[in-house]
C-alpha positions, 0 to 999 in steps of 0.5 A: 155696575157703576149705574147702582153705585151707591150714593151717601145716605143710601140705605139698602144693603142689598142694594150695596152687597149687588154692587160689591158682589158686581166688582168683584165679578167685573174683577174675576172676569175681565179677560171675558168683557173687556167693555166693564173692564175699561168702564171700571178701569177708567172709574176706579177712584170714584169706586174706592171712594164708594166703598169708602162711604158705603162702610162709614154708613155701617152702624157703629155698634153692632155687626148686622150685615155682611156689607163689611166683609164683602167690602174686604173681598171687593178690595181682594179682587180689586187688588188682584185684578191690579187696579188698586195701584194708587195710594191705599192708606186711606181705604185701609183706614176706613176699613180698620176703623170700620171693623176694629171699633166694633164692640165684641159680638155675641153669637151670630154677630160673633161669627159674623165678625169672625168671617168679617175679619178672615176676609180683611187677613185675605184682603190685606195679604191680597195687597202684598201679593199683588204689589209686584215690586213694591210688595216690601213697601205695600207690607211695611205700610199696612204694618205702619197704619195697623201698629196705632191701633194696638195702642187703644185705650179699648182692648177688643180694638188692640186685640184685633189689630194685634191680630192682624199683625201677627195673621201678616207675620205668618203669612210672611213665614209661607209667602215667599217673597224675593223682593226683601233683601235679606241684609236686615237680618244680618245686623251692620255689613260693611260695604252693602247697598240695596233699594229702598224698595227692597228694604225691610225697615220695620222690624225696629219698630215691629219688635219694639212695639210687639214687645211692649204688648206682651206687657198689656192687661188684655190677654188676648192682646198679650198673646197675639203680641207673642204670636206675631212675635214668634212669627215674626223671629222665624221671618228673621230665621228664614230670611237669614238663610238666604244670605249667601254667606251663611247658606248650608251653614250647619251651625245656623241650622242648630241655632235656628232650631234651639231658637225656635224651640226656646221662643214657644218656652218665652210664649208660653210663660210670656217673657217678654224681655227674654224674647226681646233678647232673642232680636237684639243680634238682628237690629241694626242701629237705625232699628235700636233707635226705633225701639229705644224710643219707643222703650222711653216712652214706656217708662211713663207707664203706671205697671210695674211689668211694662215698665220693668220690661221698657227698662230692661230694653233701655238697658240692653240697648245703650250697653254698646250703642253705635248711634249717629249724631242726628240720633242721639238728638233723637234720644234726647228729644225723647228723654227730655219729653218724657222726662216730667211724666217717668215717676216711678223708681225703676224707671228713673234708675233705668233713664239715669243709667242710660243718660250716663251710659250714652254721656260717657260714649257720647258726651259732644252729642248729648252736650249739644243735643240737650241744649238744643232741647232747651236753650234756657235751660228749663226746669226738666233740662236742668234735672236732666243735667243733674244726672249727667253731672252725678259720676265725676269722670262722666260730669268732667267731660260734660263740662268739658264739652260745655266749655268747648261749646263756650269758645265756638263763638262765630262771628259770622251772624248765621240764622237764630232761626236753626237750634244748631247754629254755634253762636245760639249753642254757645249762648245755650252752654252759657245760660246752662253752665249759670244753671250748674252753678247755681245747683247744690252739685257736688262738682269736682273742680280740677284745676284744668277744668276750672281755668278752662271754664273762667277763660271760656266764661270771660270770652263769652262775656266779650262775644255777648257784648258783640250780640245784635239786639235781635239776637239776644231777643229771639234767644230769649223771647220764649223765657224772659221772664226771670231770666238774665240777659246773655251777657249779664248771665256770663257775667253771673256764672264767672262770680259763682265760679270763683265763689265756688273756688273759694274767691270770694275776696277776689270777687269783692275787689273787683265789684269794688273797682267797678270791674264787673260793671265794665265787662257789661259795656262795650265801651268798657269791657276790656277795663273790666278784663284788666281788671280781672287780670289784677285781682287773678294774679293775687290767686294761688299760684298754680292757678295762676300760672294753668291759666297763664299757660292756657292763655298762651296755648289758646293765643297759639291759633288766631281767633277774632272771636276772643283773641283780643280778650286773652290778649289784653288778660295775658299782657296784664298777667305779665307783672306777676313776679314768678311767672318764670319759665312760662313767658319763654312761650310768650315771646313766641306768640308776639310776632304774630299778633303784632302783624294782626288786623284787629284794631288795637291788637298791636299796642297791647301787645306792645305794652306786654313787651316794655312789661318785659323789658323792664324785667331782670328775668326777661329784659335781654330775652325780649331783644328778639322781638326787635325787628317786629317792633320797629316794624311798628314804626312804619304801620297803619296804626298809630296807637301801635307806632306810639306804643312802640317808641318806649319799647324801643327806648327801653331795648336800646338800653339793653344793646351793647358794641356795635349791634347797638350802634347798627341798631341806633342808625337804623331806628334814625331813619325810620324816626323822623318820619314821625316827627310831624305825627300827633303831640305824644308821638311827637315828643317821643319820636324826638327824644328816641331820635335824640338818644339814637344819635348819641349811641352811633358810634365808629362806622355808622357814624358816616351814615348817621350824619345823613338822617341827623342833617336832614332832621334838623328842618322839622325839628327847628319848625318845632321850636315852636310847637304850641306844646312848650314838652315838644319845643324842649325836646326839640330844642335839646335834640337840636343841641345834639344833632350840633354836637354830633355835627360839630356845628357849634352854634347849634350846639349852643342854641339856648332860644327860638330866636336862634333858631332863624339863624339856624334856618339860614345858615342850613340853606347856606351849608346845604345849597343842593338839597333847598328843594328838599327842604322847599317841599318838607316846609310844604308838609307843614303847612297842613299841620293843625298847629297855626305856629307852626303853618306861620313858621313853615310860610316864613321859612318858604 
């Protein structure tokens, strides 16, 4: 047969019916002539490929020959004979593309197609039967390549492929087929697990589509979409049976019955949402999303009866939803595509009740899903949150979701590539929640809310300072037109915000202070937090007092991201006068950030505590940070050794009896290490040790004369310290130091001169320690003070 298959161009049917008919008799012969068998098994592709031509060759507009119904019985016997084994998706194609484009046929030509497409319901119930195994999937493929052409704009080509579907579904109802695991009619079952090869997946997207062409003008089309519908509900019924757990079930039986008798009512006055109704116990989530999908799109239709039944199956389906999070994303993506072309009143109420209904039973999802549909927050975005924003209690956890989005800013730098990265999200919910704001929403602004969103905006503020330059770009290439920057549109969110709340003196001052321009730089932004701090403390004080306690809860857990920003806000709050009860939890949290890494967390910290020293309130109560204070005297950073001296200045002062005196002793020795540290440190750490010296008392006074001799060196190297404040200090700490040692011409050091003969009569009173002393004055000669490197090569 192969030496008269046809070429492209060849024209003469009978040439091309001789060498189909030979298929199939090679098919139905093979047991007898092994020979063609092989030749035609071994050839089989460049024959499908043949048969494939030979029926684009056929005339488009007319059904003149019988080559495309043999062409369906060659496939048949192909099939049979198992040689079709590779992939058919694109015969298929060919042969529905060569049949159902046909325009409709009169007379013989209509007899003619009739027999031609009785041939293709043989053909492609051939297929499934010869599919072995794979028959499920081979049924579900041909399902998957028949369903876009019920779509056309041409009715004979959705007419015909409708058919086609329902002539399949029927022949499920007689075929029997063991190779489809019943369990997808049984709706969710827990703890069962079945091939892919044996799962039935499409009936979502059967029923969906099938439902949605009972809504067609075509009547034929209509009619066949109930057909292959009634069908296809039997298939259900049967293959329901089957599940071990409801066999001989009497009640199944009456229900089945009742079912079956109500579907031939629903066809016959064509109800197609009733019928819808009929599947929903038999959907399973991953069918649900199918149809939802396919019902949104609907909604863009311009008749009335498409779109009351799409929305109607919109409304059934998000009454009780149990969707995964990647299909909520789904949902979404299908919402917001649709969104600009659904015009008609009834479909937007249905779209408005299942974007609040999915919101409330989902709102992390839908928050997170909506940004990534839109980053910058488009027009179409901005009136899909609209609607999510229409019912308090929904919008308050929109927001609140919003918020939680604000705070997950990552300082790790992931890939800008992925929507679902957190630090993109969290630039998304900043440039939405500006949108919101900026929107005539009547929003209700609680009190939580309302501090929880300041807080997340000012944090965002400090993250966005961090962004790298491609960061910002590829966030905001696609819109820049008209469009702030991230840090510019946090920025702009916090004023609205206040405005909102009716702060809009508050927002004034901080302009006039420079304030909103500070939180713009990275040099600058934490004077800008300072800033802010001031002007929210004139707030009311309920507000002023969630934001304190929400400030101290947030401080709770350690987070570089933001961490230094509450931080910075907390300390500056500190000076509100009637922030009573609420700073007990501060004196909790201190410790903490005082053993923290972050560069400059320390001296903030510090500087919060000396506020509440200085407090009547709160003086006595901060005792309890003292041992983490003077730890600060012997760590890294010298920004928080400094801030500490006056810290530990003021908390002297609050100590009595003996704790005071144990407490001046132990602050001595860890004092004169600083004594050659920068010039503010310097002068500090001297008067302390000074002050420490007075306050020894009783027993510790044995061991204060130890750290006292062994500071008198560096302190009479200071004489001469180029700061005439350090000399003075030094000088008076040295007068003390003769005091508390009964060393009278110490004691009455009135100038520098004096203090060479202090020097010598050190090194006389002190013979066993010169080579201490030999080594201190060598540390002096790295200081960057020349008067005071001459000083230290004198005394050497």
């Amino acid at each position: 047969c192969l030496s008269i298959c046809p070429l492209p161009g060849w024209q003469q049917r009978a040439q091309k019916l001789k060498f189909l008919a030979s298929i199939c008799t090679i098919c139905d012969v093979r047991g007898t002539d092994s020979t063609m068998w092989d030749v035609l098994y071994f050839c089989q592709l460049e024959v499908v490929e043949a048969i494939k031509v030979l029926l684009q060759e056929e005339f488009t507009d007319y059904l003149g020959t019988m080559v495309r119904q043999q062409a369906m019985l060659t496939i048949a016997s192909m099939s049979r004979a198992r040689l079709l084994l590779q992939e058919k998706s694109s015969l298929l194609q060919v042969c529905f593309c060569s049949i159902f484009h046909l325009p409709p046929q009169q007379d013989t030509g209509a007899s003619l197609c009739s027999k031609t497409l009785a041939a293709m319901d043989s053909m492609l119930q051939a297929l499934i039967r010869s599919a072995g195994t794979f028959s499920v999937m081979e049924l579900q493929n041909i399902f998957q390549l028949l369903l876009p052409f019920t779509s056309s704009q041409t009715a004979v080509v959705q007419e015909r492929a409708m058919a086609r579907i329902a002539r399949l579904a029927d022949f499920l109802t007689t075929y029997p087929m063991p190779q489809i695991c019943p369990c997808f009619a049984q709706g969710i079952i827990p703890r069962h697990e079945c091939s892919k090869t044996h799962q039935f997946t499409m009936l979502g997207k059967l029923v969906g589509h099938l439902t949605l062409c009972c809504t067609c003008k075509d009547k034929r089309t209509r009619y066949e979409a109930a057909e292959a519908l009634h069908n296809l509900h039997t298939f259900v019924l049967q293959q329901r049976r089957r599940w071990a757990r409801l066999r001989d079930s009497r009640q199944l039986q009456l229900k089945e019955g009742c079912q079956a008798r109500q579907t031939w009512k629903f066809l016959l006055t064509t109800q197609a949402s009733k019928i819808f109704l009929m599947f929903m116990e038999y959907l399973q989530p991953s069918d649900q999303i199918e149809i939802i999908l396919m019902a949104i799109k609907s909604l863009r239709d311009r008749k009335p009866y498409t779109i009351r039944v799409a929305a109607h199956m919109v409304d059934i389906l998000v009454e009780d939803p149990t969707f995964q999070p990647e299909q909520v994303l789904n949902i979404m993506w299908a919402i917001y595509r649709n969104f600009p072309s659904i015009t008609e009143m009834m479909a937007l109420e249905s779209l408005h009740r299942a974007l609040l209904l999915l919101t409330d039973r989902y709102p992390e999802e839908m928050v997170s899903s909506l940004l990534q549909c839109s980053l910058t927050c488009s027009n179409v975005a901005v009136a899909i949150w609209k609607v999510m924003l229409s019912e308090p209690p929904i919008a308050k956890k929109v927001l609140q979701e919003l918020i939680s989005l604000l705070m997950k800013q990552s300082l790790r730098k992931t890939s800008t590539s992925t929507k679902d990265n957190p630090r993109i999200l969290s630039l998304a919910a900043a440039r939405t929640v500006n949108e919101i704001l900026l929107q005539p929403i009547s929003l209700m602004w609680e009190v939580e809310i309302f501090t929880q969103l300041f807080l997340a905006l000012l944090f965002q503020v400090s993250f966005t300072t961090e962004l790298m330059p491609q960061e910002v770009y590829i966030f905001w290439k696609e819109h820049q037109r008209n469009l702030l920057t991230p840090i510019r549109s946090a920025v702009q969110s916090m004023r609205v915000l206040l405005c909102k709340m009716g702060f809009e003196r508050h927002v004034q001052a901080v302009e006039a202070q420079g304030g909103w321009d500070a939180l713009l730089s990275t040099q600058t932004h934490l004077m800008g937090v300072r800033t802010m701090a001031r002007e929210m403390m004139k707030i009311p004080r309920p507000l002023r007092s969630t934001i304190f306690c929400h400030l101290t809860e947030l401080l709770v857990v350690e987070d570089p991201t933001w961490e230094m920003v509450a931080m910075v806000f907390l300390t500056e709050m500190l000076g509100c006068t009637d922030l009573n009860r609420e700073l007990d939890r501060v004196l909790e949290i201190f410790p903490t950030y005082l053993q923290s890494q972050c560069l400059g967390m320390p001296s903030v910290v510090l500087r919060g505590i000396l506020r509440l020293t200085r407090r009547p309130d709160m003086a006595k109560k901060t005792l309890v940070l003292l041992p983490h204070v003077m730890e600060q005297l012997q760590g890294p950073d010298s920004d928080g050794t400094a801030a500490a001296l006056p810290v530990l200045s003021e908390m002297l002062r609050l100590l009595e009896g003996k704790t005071l005196s144990v407490t001046a002793l132990a602050l001595a020795g860890k004092l004169r290490p600083l004594f050659n540290s920068e010039l503010n440190m310097c002068e500090l750490s001297i008067r302390l040790f000074q002050k420490a010296m007075e306050l020894v008392v009783g027993a510790e006074k044995k061991a204060m004369k130890k750290e006292v001799w062994d500071s008198l060196l560096p302190l009479l190297f200071h004489l001469h310290n180029e700061d005439k404040s350090v000399a003075k200090a030094s000088q008076e700490a040295l007068r003390t130091a003769g005091s508390f040692l009964q060393w009278q011409q110490l004691a009455q050091l009135d100038n520098i001169e004096q203090g060479w003969r202090i020097s010598e009569c050190l090194l006389t009173r002190r013979k066993s320690r010169v080579k201490d002393y030999l080594q201190e004055g060598k540390s002096y000669l790295q200081n960057p003070q020349e008067s005071l490197r001459w000083e230290a090569v004198r005394f050497i």
